[in-house]
N, C-alpha and C positions, 0 to 999 in steps of 0.2 A: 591582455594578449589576445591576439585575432585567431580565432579557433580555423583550422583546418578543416575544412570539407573531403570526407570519403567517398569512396566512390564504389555503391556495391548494387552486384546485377539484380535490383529487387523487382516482382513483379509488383503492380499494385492492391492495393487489400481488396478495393473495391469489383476487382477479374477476378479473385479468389475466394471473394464473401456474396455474392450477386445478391442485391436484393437488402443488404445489411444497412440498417440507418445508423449515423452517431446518436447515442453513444451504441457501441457492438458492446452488449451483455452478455458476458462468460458466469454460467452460476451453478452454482450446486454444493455438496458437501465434499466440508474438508477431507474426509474418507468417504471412502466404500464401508459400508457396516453388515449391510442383506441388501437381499435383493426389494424385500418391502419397503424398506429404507431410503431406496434408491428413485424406485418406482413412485411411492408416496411423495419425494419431495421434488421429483420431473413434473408429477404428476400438479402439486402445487404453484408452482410456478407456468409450470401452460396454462393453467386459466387465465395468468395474467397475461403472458406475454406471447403470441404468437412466434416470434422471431426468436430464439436464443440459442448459447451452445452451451451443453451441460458440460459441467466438468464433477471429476470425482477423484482422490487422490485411492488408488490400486497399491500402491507401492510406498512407502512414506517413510524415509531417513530420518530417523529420530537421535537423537542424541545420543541415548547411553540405551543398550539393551533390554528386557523385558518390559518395553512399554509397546501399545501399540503399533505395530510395523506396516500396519496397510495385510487387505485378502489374498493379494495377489491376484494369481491370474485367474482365479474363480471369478473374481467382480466384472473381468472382461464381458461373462456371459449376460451380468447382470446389466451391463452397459448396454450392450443390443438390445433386451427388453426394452430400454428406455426410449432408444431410436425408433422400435419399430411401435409404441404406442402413441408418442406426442412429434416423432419427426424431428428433433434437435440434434444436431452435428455434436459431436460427440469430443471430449478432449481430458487426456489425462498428464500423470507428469510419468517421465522414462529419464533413468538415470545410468542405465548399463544399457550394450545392446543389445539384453534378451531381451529389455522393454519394449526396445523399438521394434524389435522381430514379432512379441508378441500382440503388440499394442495393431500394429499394422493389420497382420492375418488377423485380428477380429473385426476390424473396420474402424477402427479410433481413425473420425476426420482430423482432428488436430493432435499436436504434441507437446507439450513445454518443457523445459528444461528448467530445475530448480534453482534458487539461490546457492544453494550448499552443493550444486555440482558445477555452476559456473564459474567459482574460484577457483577451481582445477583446470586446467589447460589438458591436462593430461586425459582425462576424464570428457570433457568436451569433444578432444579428435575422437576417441575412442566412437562418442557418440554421432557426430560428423561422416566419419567412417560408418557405420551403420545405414546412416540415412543416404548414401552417395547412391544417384540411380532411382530415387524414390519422387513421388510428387506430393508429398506431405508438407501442410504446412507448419510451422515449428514457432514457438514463443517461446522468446530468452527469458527469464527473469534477470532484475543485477543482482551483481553477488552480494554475499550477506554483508559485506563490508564496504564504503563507500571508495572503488577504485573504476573509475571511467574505463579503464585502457584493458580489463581482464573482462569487463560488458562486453567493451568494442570486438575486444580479442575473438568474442564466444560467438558474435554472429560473425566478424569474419568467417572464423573454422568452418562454422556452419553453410557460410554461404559457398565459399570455396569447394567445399563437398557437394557443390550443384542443388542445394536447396534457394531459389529466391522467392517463395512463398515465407515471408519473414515479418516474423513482430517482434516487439518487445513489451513486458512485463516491469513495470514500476510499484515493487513491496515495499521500498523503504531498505533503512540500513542499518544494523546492527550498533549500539551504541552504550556505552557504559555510564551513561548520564541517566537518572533518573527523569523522567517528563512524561508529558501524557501520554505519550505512544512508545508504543511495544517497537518500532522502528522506524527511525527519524525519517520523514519525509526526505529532507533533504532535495528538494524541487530543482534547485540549481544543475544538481548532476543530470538528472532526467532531461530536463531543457536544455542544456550543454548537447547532449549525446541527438538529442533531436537536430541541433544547429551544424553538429557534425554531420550527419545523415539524416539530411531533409528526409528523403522518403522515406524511413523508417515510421511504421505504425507505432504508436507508442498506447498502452494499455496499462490505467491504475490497477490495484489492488489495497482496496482500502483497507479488505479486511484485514491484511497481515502488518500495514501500515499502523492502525487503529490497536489492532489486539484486543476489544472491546467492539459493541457495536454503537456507545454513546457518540461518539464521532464518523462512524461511517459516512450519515450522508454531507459531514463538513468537509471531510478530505475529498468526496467524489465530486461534491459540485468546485471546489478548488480545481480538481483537475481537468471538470468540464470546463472551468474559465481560463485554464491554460492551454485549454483545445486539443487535449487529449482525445485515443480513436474511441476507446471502449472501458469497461470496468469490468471486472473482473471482483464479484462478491459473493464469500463463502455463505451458503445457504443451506441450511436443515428444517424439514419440517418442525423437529422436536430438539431444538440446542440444546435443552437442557441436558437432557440423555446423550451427547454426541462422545466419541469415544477417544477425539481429539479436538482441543481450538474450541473449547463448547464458548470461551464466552464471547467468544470474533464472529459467529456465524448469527445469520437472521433466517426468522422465517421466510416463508415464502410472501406473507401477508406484508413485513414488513421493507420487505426488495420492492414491492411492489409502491409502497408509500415513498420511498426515499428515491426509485427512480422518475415516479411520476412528478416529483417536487422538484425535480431539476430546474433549473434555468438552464437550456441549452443556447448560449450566441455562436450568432456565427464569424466569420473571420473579419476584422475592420477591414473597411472599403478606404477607397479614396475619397469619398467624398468629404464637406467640411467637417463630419461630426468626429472624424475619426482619431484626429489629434486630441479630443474630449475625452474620448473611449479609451486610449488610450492611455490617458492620465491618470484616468479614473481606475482602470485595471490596476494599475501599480499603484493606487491609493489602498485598494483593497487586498494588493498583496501583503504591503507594508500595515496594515491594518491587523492582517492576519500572524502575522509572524507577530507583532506587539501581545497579539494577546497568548499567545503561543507562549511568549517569554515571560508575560506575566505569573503564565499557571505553572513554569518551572521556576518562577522564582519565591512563590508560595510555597511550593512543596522544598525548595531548602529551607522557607522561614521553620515550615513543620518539623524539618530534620533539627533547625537549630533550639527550639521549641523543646524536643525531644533529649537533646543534653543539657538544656538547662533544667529540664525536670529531673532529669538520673541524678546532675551532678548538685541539684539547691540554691539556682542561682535566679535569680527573680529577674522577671521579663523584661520590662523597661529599662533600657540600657542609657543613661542621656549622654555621655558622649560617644557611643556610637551613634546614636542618630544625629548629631551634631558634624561629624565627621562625613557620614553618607549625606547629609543635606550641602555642607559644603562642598563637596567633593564634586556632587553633581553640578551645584549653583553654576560651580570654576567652570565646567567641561561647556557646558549651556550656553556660557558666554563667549567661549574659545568658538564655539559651532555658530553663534549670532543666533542663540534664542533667546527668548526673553525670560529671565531668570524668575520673574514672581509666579512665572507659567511652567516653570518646572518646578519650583516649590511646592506650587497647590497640588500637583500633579504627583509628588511625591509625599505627601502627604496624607492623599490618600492611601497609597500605598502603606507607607510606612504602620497606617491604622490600621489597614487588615492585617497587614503583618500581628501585627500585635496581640488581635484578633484571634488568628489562627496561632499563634502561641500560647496563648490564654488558653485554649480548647482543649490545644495538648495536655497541660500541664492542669487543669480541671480533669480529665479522664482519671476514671478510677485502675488504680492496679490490675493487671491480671494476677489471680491467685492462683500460686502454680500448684498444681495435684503432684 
């Protein structure tokens, strides 16, 4: 189905960012912790980078009560120090609109809007209404759950409220599947909502994508190859110690190793290569998602691994593998691929499998106190 083209009053990133190269780096820590904290890890990250906008979460919706909530409005002060030592634009998240009232009167150049307030419609005008009258620039995140129409919804509201200094924020989406990431990419919706609204800037977040920082720079440079504006990467001097998200954030040492490894391309041309480049992108999409599938299909070999140890059932199953080797042979053939080449190919598979259930079922018991 031929997606629909929106049409929303945006100014460009480039009038409102002067001076900003792709990628635009949003970094800092997941909270506000002190003011040393804050300082320290501004301060880390300007050795490297001249150009950046710090971010710091002040306010932090948490799930269930007494866990860390964010400083609040104290950290605002801590945030000015930041600006006025290294010069970085300044950007938090505001979720009511005492944020936006407060966020504003301290100087926060930018504003985002969370995953877990943008599934609210309600909560969005609330915020919309606030900013009506302002020149602030605002980044959606999508919502925690992968629904196109409640994104689109949010920077309508927003934009409708006379904000067109507008971006969007791509974390990923909430999902009840087990895989490598803390929330599924899911690229297709990202890229949908760009095709919808060319001009909208579109900004990853690997960290919340990832959940870890083992994959950081494999999601960010994906999204440089899908020509995303900016990244957005949680960063703490000290992760260890971080009082939220400690294992998604990097140091500053390490922001610096994973942006400078970028491959940044630029946009294909007309010229003859560009039908190559293109192919070759989508060789590497389809490359990337294989292996994606691969590492969630291990981890159920693991879970299966895991009841055949409770329950005493030995690893090697011969007509189940009999059955998956057929199964696929059939499908191989129906597609016009060459069946000894899904064989081998399954093959492999099927040994690590086996591999990794052998591993499970080799671990020694936990002995419970």
């Amino acid at each position: 189905m031929k997606s629909i083209k929106l049409e929303l009053d945006l100014i460009p990133m480039e009038q409102w960012l002067p001076g900003f190269e792709r990628p635009l780096l949003i970094a800092g820590p997941c909270s506000a912790e002190s003011e040393e904290q804050l300082l320290r890890t501004a301060r880390g990250i300007r050795s490297y980078f001249n150009r950046f906008i710090f971010r710091a979460g002040l306010w932090k919706p948490r799930t269930r009560p007494g866990t860390f909530e964010g400083v609040g409005v104290i950290g605002l002060d801590w945030m000015k120090r930041v600006k006025e030592e290294t010069g970085a634009l300044l950007t938090t998240e505001v979720a009511m609109p005492m944020h936006v009232e407060k966020a504003l009167k301290a100087g926060i150049d930018l504003l985002w809007i969370g995953a877990r307030t943008t599934v609210n419609p309600f909560s969005v005008q609330e915020l919309a209404e606030a900013l009506r009258g302002t020149d602030v620039p605002v980044l959606v995140k999508n919502p925690a759950y992968p629904d196109l129409q409640l994104w689109i919804g949010a920077l309508e509201r927003i934009n409708r409220a006379g904000v067109r200094k507008l971006a969007t924020i791509h974390r990923g989406f909430h999902s009840y599947q087990v895989t490598a990431y803390r929330n599924q990419p899911q690229w297709d919706f990202a890229l949908e909502l760009k095709t919808m609204i060319p001009g909208i800037p579109l900004i990853c977040d690997p960290s919340h994508i990832c959940g870890n920082t083992r994959l950081t720079f494999h999601v960010a440079q994906r999204a440089m190859d899908l020509h995303y504006d900016g990244l957005m990467i949680e960063t703490h001097h000290d992760p260890l110690r971080a009082l939220s998200d400690a294992r998604q954030q990097v140091t500053p040492e390490r922001l610096y190793e994973i942006v400078s490894q970028l491959v940044i391309r630029r946009p294909l041309t007309d010229d003859g290569q560009s039908r190559l480049k293109e192919l070759r992108g989508a060789i590497n999409e389809v490359d990337d998602e294989l292996v994606e599938q691969l590492a969630r299909r291990m981890q159920l070999s693991r879970q299966i691994g895991e009841w055949k140890k409770e329950n005493h059932v030995v690893v090697f199953q011969r007509k189940r593998w009999e059955e998956i080797l057929n199964r696929v042979q059939h499908l191989a053939e129906q597609l016009d691929l060459n069946k000894e080449f899904i064989k081998k190919i399954y093959e492999l598979i099927h040994e690590e499998s086996i591999r990794t259930q052998e591993q499970v079922m080799n671990q020694p018991e936990q002995v419970k106190v």
